[in-house]
Backbone as CSV, one residue per row, in Angstrom:
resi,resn,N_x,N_y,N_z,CA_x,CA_y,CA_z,C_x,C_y,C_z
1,UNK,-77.691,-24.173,171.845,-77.281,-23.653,173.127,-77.183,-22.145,173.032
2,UNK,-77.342,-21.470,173.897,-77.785,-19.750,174.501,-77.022,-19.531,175.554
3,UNK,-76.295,-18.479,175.620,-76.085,-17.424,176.903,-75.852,-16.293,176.304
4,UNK,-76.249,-15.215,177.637,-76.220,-14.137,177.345,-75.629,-12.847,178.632
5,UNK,-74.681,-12.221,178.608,-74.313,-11.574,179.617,-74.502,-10.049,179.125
6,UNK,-74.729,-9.368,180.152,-74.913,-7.851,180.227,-73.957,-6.983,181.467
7,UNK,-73.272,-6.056,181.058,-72.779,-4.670,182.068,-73.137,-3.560,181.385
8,UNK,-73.491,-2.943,182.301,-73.551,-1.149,182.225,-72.080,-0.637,182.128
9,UNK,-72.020,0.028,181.619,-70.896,0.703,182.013,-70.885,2.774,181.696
10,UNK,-62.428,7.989,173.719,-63.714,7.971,172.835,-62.650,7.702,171.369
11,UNK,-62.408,6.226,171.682,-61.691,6.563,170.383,-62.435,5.452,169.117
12,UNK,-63.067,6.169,168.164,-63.881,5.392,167.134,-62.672,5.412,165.507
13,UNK,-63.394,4.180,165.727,-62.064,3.635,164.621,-62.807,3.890,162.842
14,UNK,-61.991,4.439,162.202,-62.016,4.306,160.774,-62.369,3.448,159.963
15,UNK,-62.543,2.042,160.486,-63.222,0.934,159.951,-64.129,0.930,160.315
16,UNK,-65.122,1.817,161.127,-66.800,1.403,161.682,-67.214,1.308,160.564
17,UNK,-67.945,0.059,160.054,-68.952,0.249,158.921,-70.329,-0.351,159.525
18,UNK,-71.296,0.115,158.800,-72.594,-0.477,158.555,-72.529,-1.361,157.745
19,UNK,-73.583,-2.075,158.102,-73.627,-2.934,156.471,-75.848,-2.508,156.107
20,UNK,-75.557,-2.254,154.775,-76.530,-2.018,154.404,-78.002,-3.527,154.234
21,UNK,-78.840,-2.717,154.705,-80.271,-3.291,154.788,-80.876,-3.365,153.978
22,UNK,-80.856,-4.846,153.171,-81.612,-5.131,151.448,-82.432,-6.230,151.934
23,UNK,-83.982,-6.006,152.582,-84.662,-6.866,153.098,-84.816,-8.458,152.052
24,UNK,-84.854,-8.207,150.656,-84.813,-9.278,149.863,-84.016,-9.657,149.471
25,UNK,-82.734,-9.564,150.104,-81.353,-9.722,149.091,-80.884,-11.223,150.372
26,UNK,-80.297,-12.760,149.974,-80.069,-13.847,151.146,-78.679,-13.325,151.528
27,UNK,-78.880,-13.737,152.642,-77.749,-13.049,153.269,-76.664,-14.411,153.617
28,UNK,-75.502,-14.505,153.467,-74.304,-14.989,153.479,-74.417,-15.648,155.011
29,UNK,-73.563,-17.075,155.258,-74.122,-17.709,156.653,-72.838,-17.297,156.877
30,UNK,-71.992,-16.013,157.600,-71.118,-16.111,158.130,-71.410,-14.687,159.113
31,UNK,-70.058,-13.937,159.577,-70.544,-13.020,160.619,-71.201,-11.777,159.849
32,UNK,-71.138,-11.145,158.851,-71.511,-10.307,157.756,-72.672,-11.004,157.844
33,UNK,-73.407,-11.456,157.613,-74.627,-12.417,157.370,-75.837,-12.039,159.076
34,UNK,-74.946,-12.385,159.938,-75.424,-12.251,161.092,-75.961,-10.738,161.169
35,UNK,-74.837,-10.302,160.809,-75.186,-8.427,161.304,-75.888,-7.696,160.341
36,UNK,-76.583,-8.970,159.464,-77.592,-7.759,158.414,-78.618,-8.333,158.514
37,UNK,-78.550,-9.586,159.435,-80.098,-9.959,160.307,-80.093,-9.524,161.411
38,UNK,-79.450,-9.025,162.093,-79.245,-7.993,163.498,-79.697,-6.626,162.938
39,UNK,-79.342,-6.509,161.900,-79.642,-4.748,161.909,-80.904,-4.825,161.471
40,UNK,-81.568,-5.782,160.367,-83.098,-5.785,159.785,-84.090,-5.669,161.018
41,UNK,-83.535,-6.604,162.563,-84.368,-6.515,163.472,-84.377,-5.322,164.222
42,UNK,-83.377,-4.218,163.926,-83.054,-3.096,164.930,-83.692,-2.422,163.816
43,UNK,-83.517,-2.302,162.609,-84.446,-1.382,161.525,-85.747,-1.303,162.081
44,UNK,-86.904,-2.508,161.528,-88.140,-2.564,161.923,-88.476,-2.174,163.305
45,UNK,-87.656,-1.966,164.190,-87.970,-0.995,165.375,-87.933,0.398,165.697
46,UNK,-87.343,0.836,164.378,-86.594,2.039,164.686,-85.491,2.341,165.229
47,UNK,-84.532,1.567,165.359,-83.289,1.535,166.063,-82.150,2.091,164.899
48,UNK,-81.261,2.301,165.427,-80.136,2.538,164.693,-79.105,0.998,164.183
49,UNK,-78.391,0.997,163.335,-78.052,0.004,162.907,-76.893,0.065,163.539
50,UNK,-76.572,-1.654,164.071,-75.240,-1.545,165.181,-73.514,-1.368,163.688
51,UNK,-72.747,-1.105,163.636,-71.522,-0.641,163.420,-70.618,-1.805,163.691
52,UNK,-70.208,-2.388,162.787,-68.650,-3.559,163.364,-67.767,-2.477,163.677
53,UNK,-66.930,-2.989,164.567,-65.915,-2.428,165.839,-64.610,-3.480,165.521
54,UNK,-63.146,-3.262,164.948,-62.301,-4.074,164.791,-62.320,-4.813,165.907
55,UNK,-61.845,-3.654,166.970,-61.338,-4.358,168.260,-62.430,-5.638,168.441
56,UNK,-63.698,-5.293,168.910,-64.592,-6.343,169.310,-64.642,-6.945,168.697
57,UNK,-64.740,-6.795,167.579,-64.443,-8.065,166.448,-63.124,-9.246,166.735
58,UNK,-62.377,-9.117,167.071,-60.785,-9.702,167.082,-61.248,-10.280,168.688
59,UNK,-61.836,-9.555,169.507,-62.057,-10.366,171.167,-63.702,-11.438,170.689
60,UNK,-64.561,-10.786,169.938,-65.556,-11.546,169.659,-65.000,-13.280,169.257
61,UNK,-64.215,-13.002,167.758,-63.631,-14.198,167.335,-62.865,-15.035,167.987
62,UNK,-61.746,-14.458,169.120,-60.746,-15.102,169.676,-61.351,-16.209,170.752
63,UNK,-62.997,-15.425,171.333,-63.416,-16.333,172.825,-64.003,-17.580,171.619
64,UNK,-65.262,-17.379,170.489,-65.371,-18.348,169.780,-64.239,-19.376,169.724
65,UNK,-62.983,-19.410,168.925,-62.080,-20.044,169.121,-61.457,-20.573,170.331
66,UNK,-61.447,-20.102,171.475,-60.801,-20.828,172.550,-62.190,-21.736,173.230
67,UNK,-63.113,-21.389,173.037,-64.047,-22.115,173.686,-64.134,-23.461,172.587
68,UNK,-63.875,-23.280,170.710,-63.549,-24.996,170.613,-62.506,-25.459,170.941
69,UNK,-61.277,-24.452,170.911,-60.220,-25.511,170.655,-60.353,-26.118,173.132
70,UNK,-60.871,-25.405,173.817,-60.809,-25.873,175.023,-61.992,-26.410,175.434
71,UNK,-62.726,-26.822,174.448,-64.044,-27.532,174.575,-64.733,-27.023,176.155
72,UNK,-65.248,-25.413,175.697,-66.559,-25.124,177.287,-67.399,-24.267,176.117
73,UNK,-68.729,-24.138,176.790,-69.269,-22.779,176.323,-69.771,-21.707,177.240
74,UNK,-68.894,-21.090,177.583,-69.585,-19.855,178.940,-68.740,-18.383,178.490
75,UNK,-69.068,-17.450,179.377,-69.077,-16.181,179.068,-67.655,-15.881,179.652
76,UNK,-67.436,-16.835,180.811,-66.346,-16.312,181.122,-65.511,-17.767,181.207
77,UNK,-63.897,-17.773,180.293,-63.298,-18.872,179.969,-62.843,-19.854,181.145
78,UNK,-62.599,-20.693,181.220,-61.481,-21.306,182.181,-60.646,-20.908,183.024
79,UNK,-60.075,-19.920,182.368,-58.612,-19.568,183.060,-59.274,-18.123,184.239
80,UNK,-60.600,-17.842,183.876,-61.381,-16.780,184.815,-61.140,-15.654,183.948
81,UNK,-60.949,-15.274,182.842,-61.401,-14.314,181.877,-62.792,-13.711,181.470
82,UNK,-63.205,-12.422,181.691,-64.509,-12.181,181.148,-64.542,-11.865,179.864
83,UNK,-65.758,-11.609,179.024,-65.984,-10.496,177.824,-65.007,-9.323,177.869
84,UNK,-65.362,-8.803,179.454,-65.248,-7.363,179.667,-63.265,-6.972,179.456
85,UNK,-62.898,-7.981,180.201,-61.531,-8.250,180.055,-60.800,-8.286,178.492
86,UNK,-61.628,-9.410,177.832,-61.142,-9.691,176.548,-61.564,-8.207,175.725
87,UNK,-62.909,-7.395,175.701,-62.672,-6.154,175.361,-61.171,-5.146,175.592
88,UNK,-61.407,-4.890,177.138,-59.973,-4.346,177.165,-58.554,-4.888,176.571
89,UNK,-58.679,-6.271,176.535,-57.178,-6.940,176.367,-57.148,-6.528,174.638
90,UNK,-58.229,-5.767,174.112,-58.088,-5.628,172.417,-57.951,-4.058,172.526
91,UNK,-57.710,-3.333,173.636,-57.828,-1.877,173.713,-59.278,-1.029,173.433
92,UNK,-60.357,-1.568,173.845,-61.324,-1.218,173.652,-61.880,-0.586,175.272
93,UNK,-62.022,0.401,175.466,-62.105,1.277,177.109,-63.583,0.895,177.308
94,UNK,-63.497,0.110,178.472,-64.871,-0.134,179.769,-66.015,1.046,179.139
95,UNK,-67.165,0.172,178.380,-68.051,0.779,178.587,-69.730,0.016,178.584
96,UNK,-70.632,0.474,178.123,-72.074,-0.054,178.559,-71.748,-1.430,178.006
97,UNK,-71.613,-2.799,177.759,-71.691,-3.902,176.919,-72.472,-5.237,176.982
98,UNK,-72.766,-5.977,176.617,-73.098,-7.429,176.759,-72.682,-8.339,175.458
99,UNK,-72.557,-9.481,175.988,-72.479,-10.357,175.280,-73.188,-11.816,174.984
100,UNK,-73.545,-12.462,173.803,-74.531,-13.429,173.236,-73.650,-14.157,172.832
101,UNK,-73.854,-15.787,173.497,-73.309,-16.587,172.752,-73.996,-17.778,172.049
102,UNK,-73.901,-18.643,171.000,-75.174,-18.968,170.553,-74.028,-20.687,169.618
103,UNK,-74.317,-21.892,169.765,-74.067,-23.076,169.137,-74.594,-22.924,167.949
104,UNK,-74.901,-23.342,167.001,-75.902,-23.568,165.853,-75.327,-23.509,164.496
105,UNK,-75.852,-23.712,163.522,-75.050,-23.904,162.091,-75.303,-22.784,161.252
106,UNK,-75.866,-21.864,161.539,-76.501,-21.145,160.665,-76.783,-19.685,161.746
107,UNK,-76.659,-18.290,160.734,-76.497,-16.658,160.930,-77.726,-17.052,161.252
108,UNK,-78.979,-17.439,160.320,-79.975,-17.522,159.853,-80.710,-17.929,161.423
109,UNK,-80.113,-19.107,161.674,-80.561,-20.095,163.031,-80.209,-19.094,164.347
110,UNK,-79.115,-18.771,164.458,-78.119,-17.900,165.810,-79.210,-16.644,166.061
111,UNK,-79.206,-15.895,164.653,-80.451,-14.786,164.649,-81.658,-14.896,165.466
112,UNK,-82.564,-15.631,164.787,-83.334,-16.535,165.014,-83.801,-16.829,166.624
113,UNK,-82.632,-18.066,167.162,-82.958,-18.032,168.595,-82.623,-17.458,169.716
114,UNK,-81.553,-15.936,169.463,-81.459,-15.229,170.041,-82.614,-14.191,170.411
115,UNK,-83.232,-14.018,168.897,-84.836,-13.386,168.956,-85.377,-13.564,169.644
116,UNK,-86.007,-15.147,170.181,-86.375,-15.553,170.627,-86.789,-15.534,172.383
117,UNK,-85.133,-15.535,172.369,-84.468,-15.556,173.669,-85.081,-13.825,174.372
118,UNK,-85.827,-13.751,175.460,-85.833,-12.407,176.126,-84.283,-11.825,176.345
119,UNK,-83.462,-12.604,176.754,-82.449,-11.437,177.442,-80.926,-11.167,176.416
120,UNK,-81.093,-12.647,175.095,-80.718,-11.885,173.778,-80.946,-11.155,173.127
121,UNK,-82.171,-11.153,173.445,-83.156,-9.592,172.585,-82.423,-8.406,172.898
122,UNK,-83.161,-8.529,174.296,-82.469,-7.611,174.732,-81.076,-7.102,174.045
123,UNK,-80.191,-7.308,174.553,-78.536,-7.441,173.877,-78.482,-7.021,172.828
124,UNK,-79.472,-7.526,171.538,-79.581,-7.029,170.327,-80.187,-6.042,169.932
125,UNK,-81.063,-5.586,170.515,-81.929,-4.206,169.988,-81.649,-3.258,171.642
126,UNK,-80.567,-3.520,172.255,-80.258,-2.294,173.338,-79.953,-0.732,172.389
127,UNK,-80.597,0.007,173.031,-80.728,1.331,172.236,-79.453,1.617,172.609
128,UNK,-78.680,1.304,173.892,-77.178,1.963,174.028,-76.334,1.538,172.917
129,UNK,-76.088,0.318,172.916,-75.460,-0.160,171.674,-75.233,0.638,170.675
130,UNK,-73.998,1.041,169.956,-73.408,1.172,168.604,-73.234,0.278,168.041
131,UNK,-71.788,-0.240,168.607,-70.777,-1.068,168.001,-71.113,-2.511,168.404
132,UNK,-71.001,-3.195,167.098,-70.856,-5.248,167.435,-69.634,-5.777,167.104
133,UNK,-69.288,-6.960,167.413,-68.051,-7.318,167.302,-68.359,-8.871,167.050
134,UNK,-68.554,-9.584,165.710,-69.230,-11.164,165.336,-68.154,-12.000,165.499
135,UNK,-67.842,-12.647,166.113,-66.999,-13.742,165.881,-67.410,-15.278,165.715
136,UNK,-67.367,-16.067,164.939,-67.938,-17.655,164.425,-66.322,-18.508,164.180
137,UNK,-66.769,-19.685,164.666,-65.833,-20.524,164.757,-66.264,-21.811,164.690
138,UNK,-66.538,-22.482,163.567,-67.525,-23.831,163.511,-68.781,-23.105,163.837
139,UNK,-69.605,-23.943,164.792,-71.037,-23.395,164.880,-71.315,-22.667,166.601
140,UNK,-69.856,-22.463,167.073,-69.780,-21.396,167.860,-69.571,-20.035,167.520
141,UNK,-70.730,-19.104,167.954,-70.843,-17.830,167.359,-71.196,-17.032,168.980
142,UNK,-69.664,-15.860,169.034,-69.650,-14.304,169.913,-70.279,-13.180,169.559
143,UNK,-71.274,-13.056,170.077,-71.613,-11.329,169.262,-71.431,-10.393,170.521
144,UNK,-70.299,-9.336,170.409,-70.084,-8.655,171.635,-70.521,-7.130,171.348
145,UNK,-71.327,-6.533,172.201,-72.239,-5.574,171.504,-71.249,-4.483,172.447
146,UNK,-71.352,-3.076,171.895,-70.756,-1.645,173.456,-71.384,-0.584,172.688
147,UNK,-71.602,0.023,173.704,-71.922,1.480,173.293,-70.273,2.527,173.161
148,UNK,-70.520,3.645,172.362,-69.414,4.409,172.632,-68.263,4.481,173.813
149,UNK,-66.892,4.239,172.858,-65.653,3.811,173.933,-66.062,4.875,175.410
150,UNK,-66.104,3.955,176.249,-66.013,5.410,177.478,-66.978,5.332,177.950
151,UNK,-68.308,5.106,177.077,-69.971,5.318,177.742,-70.644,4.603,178.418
């Protein structure tokens, strides 16, 4: 299962890391795993490599989790919560974002048919994009992408 949401829309945190690009090295099936098959596909384009973001990270993981423990899979929860919301509710300020959500057992697999997917692509190799935010929970996986707080 696939969805994928998009908005248009400065405080950068001390934990931004990269994770480095070792095209032959297997990569780990968890969210670390994901984002060094996200960045291999933004490499071979020339893109810049997206940056984990605490905040998005902590709203990425939290929608994973409420969507098993409240059994749905959509972008925006039950209770009428968006991405965009759950960004702010982690202190992260309104800016360009989208979000990919993806079922499957495997970084390897999620990667994979998001590629696939035109308007995950998209999402994943958006040149606005910096920052990602992976969250996995069983074989529900959030990847919440933003450009610079503000932008």
């Amino acid at each position: 299962m696939l969805s994928a949401c998009s908005i248009g829309g400065s405080e950068k945190s001390a934990k931004d890391a990269v994770v480095e690009l070792r095209a032959s090295q297997p990569v780990p099936d968890n969210e670390q795993g994901l984002l060094v098959l996200m960045n291999r596909e933004r490499q071979a384009r020339g893109l810049k490599p997206l940056k984990t973001e605490p905040r998005l990270t902590r709203a990425a993981k939290a929608h994973s989790q409420d969507m098993v423990k409240r059994g749905y899979f959509e972008h925006v929860c039950p209770s009428g919560t968006s991405f965009i919301e759950r960004m702010l509710d982690q202190n992260y300020p309104h800016s360009s974002s989208s979000e990919n959500l993806a079922i499957c057992n495997s970084a390897e697999v999620c990667n994979d048919i998001w590629m696939k997917s035109p308007e995950h692509r998209k999402n994943m190799l958006g040149k606005k994009y910096e920052y990602v935010g992976i969250g996995r929970v069983g074989n529900h996986w959030t990847a919440v992408y933003a450009a610079e707080d503000g932008s």
